[in-house]
C-alpha positions in Angstrom: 76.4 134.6 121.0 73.2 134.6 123.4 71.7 132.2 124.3 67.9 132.2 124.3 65.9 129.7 126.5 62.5 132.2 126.8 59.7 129.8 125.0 58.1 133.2 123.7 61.5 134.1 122.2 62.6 131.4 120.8 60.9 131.2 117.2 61.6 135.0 117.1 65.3 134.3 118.0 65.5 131.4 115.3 64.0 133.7 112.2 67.3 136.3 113.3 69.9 136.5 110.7 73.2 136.0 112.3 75.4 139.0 112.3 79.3 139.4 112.3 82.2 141.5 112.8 84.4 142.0 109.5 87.7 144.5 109.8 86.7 145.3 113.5 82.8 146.9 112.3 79.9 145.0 113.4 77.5 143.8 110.4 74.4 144.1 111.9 72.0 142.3 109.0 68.4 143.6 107.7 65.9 142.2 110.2 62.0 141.4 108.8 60.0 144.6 110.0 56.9 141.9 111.3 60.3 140.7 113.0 61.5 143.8 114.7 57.7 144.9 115.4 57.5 141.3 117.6 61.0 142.1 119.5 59.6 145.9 120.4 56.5 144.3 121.5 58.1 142.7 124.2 60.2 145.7 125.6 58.2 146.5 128.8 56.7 150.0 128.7 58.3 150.3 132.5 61.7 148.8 133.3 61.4 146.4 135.9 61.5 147.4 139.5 64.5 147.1 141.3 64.2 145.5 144.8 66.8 146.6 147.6 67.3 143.8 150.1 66.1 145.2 153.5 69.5 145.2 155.0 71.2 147.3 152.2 72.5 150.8 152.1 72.1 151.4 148.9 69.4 153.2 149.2 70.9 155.8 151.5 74.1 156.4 149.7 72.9 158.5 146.0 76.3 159.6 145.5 77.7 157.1 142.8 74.4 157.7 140.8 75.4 161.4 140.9 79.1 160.4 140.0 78.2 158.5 137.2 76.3 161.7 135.8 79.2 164.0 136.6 81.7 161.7 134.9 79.5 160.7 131.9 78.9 164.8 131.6 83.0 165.0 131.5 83.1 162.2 128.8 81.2 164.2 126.4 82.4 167.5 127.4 86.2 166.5 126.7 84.9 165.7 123.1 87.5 167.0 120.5 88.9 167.2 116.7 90.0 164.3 116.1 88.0 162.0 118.2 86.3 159.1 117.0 82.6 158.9 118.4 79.5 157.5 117.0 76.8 159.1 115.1 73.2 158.2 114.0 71.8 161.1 110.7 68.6 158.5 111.3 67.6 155.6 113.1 66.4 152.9 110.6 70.2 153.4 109.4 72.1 153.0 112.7 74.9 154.2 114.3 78.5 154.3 112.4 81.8 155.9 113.8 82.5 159.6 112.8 85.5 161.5 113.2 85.0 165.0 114.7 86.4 167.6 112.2 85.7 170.8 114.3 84.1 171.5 117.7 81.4 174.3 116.2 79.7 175.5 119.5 79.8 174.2 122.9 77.3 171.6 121.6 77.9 171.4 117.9 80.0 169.0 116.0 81.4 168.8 113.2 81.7 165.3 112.0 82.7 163.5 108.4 81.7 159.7 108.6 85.3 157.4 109.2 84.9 154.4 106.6 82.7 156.7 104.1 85.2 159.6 103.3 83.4 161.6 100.2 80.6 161.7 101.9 79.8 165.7 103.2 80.5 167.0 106.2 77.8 167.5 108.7 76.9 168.9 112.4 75.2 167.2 115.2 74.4 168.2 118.8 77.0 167.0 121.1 74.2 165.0 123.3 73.1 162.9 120.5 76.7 161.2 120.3 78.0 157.5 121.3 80.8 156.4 122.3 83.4 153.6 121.0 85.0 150.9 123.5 88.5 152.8 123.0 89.9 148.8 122.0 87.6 149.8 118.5 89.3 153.3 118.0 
């Protein structure tokens, strides 16, 4: 649970229906659209700058950055039959786990949805994939 101590937030945060975890899925409920329209409005249209502390080294040392890239790039790339990844067909529906039937190109998957087995077969682009925390495998 978060807790939400923003003034501006708080109504918003008290009209939310409480969601819950059944079977290991999260049940994300059905939020208002005037609702959700009031949440985007208060995503910054810049993230926040990040101050370095004069003293740090952060600045001179890119290379975890660049490891992080290299290592996320191996996470998708080692994508195979059988994996269980995550899959959005459109976003007002979410994202629900997928198990990958066939690797189809270099960037194409074929995926059936997990919990939703008559439903057809489809392909998606490798990129546009999630990941599960391997504890919800």
């Amino acid at each position: 649970m978060i807790t939400v101590q923003d003034p501006v937030l708080l109504p918003i945060a008290a009209s939310l229906p409480e969601g819950r975890v059944l079977r290991g899925n999260a049940i994300i409920p059905i939020v208002a659209t005037e609702v959700y329209a009031k949440l985007a409005g208060l995503i910054p249209a810049e993230p926040p700058a990040v101050v370095q502390p004069k003293n740090s080294t952060a600045a001179a040392k890119p290379k975890p950055a660049r490891r992080a890239k290299q290592n996320t790039a191996r996470l998708w790339d080692a994508v195979k039959a059988g994996d269980v990844v995550l899959a959005c067909q459109n976003p007002d529906e979410g994202w629900w786990p997928v198990v990958v039937v066939a690797v189809v190109q270099a960037d194409r998957l074929r995926v059936r949805w997990r919990d939703y087995e008559t439903e057809p077969v489809f392909t998606i682009r490798r990129q546009t994939i999630g990941f599960l925390h391997p504890s919800l495998r």
